[in-house]
C-alpha positions as CSV (number, residue, x, y, z in Angstrom):
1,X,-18.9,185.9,90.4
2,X,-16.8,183.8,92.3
3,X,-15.8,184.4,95.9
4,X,-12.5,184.1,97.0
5,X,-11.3,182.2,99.3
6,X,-10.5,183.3,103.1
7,X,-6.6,182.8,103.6
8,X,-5.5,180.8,105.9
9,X,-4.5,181.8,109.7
10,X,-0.9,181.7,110.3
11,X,-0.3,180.7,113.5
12,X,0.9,183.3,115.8
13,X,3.2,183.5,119.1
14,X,-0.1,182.5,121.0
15,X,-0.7,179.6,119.1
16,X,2.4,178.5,119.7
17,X,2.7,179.1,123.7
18,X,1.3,176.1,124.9
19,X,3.7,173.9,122.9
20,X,6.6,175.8,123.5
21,X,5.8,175.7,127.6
22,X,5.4,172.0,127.0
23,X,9.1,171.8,125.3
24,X,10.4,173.9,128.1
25,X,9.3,171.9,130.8
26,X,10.2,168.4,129.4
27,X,14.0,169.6,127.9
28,X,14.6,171.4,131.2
29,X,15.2,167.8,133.3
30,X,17.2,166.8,130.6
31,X,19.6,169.9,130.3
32,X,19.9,169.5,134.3
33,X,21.0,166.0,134.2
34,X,23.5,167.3,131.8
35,X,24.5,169.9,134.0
36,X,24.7,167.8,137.0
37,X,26.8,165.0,135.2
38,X,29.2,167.5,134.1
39,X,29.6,168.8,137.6
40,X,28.8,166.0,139.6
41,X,32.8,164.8,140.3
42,X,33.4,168.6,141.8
43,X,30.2,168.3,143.7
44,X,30.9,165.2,145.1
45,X,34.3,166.3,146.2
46,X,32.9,169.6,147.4
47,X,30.6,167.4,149.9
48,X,32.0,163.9,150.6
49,X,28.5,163.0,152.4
50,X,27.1,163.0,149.3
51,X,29.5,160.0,148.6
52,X,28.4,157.6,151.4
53,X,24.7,158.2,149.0
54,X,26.3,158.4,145.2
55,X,29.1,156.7,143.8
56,X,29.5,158.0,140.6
57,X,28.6,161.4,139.2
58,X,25.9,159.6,137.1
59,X,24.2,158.3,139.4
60,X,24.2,161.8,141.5
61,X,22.8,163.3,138.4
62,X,20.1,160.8,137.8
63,X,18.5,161.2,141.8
64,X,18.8,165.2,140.7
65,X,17.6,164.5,137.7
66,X,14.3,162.6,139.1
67,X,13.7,165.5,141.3
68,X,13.8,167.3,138.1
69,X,11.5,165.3,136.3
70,X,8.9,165.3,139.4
71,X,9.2,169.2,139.5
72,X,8.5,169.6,135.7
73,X,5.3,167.1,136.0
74,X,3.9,169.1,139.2
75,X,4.5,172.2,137.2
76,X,3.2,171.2,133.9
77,X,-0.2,170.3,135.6
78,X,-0.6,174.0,137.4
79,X,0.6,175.8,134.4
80,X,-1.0,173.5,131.5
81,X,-3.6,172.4,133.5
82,X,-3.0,168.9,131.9
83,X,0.0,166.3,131.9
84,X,0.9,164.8,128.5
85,X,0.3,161.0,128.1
86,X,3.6,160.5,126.6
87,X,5.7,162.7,129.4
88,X,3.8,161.1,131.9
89,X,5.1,157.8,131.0
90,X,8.3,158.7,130.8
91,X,8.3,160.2,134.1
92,X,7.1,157.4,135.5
93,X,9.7,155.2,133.7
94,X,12.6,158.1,135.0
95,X,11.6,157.1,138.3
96,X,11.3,153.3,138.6
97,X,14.9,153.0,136.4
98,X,16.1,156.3,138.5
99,X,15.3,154.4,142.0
100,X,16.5,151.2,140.7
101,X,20.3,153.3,140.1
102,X,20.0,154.4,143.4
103,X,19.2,151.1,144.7
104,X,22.0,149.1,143.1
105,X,24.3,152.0,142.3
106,X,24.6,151.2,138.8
107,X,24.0,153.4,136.1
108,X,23.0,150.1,134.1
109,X,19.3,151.2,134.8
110,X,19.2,154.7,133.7
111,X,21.0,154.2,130.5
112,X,18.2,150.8,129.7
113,X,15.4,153.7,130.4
114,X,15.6,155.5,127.0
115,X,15.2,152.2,125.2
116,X,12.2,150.7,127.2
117,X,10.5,153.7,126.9
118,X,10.8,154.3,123.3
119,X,10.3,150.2,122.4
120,X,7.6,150.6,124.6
121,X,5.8,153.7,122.5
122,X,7.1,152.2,119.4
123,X,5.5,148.6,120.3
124,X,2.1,150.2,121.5
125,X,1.8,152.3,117.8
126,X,3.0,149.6,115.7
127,X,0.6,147.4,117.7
128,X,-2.2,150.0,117.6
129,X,-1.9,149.9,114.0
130,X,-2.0,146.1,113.6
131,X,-5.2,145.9,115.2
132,X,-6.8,149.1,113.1
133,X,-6.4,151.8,115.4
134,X,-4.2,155.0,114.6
135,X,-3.6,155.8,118.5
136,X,-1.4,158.5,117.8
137,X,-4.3,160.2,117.7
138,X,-5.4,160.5,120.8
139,X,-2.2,161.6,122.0
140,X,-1.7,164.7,119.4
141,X,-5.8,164.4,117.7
142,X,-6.8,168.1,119.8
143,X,-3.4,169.6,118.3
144,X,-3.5,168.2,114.7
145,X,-7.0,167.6,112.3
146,X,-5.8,164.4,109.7
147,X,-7.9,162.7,107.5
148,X,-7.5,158.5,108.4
149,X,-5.0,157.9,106.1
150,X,-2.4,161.2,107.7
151,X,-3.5,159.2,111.2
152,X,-2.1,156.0,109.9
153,X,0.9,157.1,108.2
154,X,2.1,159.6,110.9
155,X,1.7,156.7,113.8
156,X,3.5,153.9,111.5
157,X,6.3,156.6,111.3
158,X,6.4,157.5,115.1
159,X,6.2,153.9,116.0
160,X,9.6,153.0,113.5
161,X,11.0,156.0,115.1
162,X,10.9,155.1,118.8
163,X,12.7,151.7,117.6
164,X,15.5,153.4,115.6
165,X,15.6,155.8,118.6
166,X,16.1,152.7,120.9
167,X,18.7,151.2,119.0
168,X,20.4,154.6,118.7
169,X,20.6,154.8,122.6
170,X,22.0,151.1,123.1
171,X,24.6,151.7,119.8
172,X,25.4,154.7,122.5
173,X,25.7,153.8,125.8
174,X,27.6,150.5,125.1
175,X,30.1,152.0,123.2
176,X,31.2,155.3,124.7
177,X,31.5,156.7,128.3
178,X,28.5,158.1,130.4
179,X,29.7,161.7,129.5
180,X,29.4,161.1,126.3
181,X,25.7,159.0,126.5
182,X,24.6,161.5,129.1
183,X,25.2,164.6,126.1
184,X,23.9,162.4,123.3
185,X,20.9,162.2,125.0
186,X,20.2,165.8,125.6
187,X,22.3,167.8,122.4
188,X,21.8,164.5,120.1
189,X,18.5,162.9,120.6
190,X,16.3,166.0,121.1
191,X,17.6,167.4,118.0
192,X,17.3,164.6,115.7
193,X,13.3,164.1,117.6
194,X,12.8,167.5,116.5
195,X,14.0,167.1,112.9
196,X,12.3,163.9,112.3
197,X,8.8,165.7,113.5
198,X,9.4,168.8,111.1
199,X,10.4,166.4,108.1
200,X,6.7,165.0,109.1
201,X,5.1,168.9,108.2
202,X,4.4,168.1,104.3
203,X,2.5,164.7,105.4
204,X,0.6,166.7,108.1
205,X,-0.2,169.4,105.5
206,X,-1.2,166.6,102.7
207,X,-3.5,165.0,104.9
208,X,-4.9,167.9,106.5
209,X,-8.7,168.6,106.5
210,X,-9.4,171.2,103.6
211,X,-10.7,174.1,105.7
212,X,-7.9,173.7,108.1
213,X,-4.9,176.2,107.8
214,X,-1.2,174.5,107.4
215,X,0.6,173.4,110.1
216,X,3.3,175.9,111.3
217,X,6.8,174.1,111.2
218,X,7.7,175.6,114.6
219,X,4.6,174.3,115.9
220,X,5.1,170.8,114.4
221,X,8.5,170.4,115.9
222,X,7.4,171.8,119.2
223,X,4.8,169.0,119.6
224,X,7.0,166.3,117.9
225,X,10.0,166.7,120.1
226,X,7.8,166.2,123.2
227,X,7.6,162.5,122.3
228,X,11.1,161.8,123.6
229,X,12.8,162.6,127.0
C-alpha cells in the first residue's frame, strides 16, 4: 500500500516576520524622504537657519533621509541580528551620494545614486554569471532552496532588472521635477520591485528542491522588494 505523501507547510505569519521586519525597515527611509520633500519648502520657511545649511527642499530631505537610512541599518542589526548585503550597499551608496549633495548642494548626486547602485548589482550578477557563478545565491541561498539551473535563471533575471531599473530612474529624473522623481521612487519603483519578484514565484516553485514546500507569494515579494531602495 502506498503511503501518501505529507502536504506541504504553508508558510505562516512567523515565517513571514523576518522578511516583512526587513521591508519595513528598508521602505521606512524611503517614505521619510518622501515625507520630507513634500514638507521640506514649509520647513525651511518655518526655520530660515536651516537655509544657510539646505538650499532646496531636496537636498534637506536627502541629509534627513541619510539619518534615516543610518537609523534603519543600526536597527536592522539589533532587531535582525544581521544587515543584508544588498541594503548594506545601498546605505553606503545613500551616504557617499547623500554627502556629496550636501557638499555641492546639488541634488545631481542623489538622483545618480539609484542608477549606480542598481548598474552596480546588475553588473556584479550579470558578471557573476559570465564567470559560472550564480551569486544571487548567497545573497537569498538561506531563504530560498533552487536547484543550479533556478540559481542561474533567477540571477540572469535580477541582474537585467537592476539595468532596466537604472534606466527607469535616469528616463525619470531627467525628464520631470524632483517632486515627481522623489515619488517615483518610493510609490513607483518599490512597487514594480515587488511585482517583478512575485512574477519570479512559478520559476522559484519549478526549480525548487522536491521535498521543499512552495514558496509563499507574500514571502517572495517580501524578500524580492528588498533588492531596491
Amino acid at each position: 500500500m502506498a503511503q501518501s505523501q505529507p502536504k506541504p507547510a504553508e508558510a505562516g505569519i512567523e515565517d513571514l516576520k523576518p522578511a516583512l521586519t526587513k521591508l519595513s525597515l528598508e521602505l521606512g527611509p524611503l517614505v521619510v524622504f518622501f515625507i520630507v520633500n513634500a514638507q521640506g519648502e514649509n520647513i525651511l520657511e518655518a526655520f530660515p537657519g536651516l537655509q544657510t545649511w539646505f538650499s532646496q527642499p531636496i537636498i534637506f530631505a536627502t541629509a534627513v533621509f541619510m539619518v534615516a537610512m543610518a537609523i534603519s541599518l543600526v536597527l536592522s542589526k539589533l532587531i535582525l541580528k544581521s544587515i543584508p548585503v544588498m541594503p548594506l550597499v545601498t546605505g553606503v551608496v545613500v551616504l557617499v551620494f547623500g554627502g556629496m549633495t550636501l557638499y555641492f548642494q546639488d541634488a545631481l548626486f542623489i538622483k545618480l545614486k539609484p542608477t549606480i547602485t542598481n548598474v552596480l548589482f546588475g553588473s556584479v550578477l550579470l558578471g557573476g554569471l559570465a564567470f559560472g557563478h550564480s551569486l544571487l545565491r548567497y545573497v537569498f541561498g538561506e531563504v530560498y532552496k533552487l536547484q543550479d539551473r533556478g540559481w542561474y535563471l533567477m540571477t540572469l533575471r535580477w541582474g537585467v532588472f537592476f539595468f532596466v531599473l537604472a534606466a527607469i530612474n535616469e528616463i525619470v529624473w531627467r525628464n520631470f521635477s524632483d517632486d515627481f522623481w522623489v515619488a517615483f521612487k518610493v510609490w513607483g519603483i518599490m512597487p514594480l520591485t515587488m511585482a517583478f519578484a512575485m512574477s519570479q514565484l512559478p520559476l522559484l516553485n519549478k526549480y525548487a528542491p522536491r521535498e521543499e514546500p512552495p514558496v509563499s507569494p507574500v514571502k517572495a515579494a517580501a524578500e524580492g522588494a528588498q533588492t531596491e531602495v
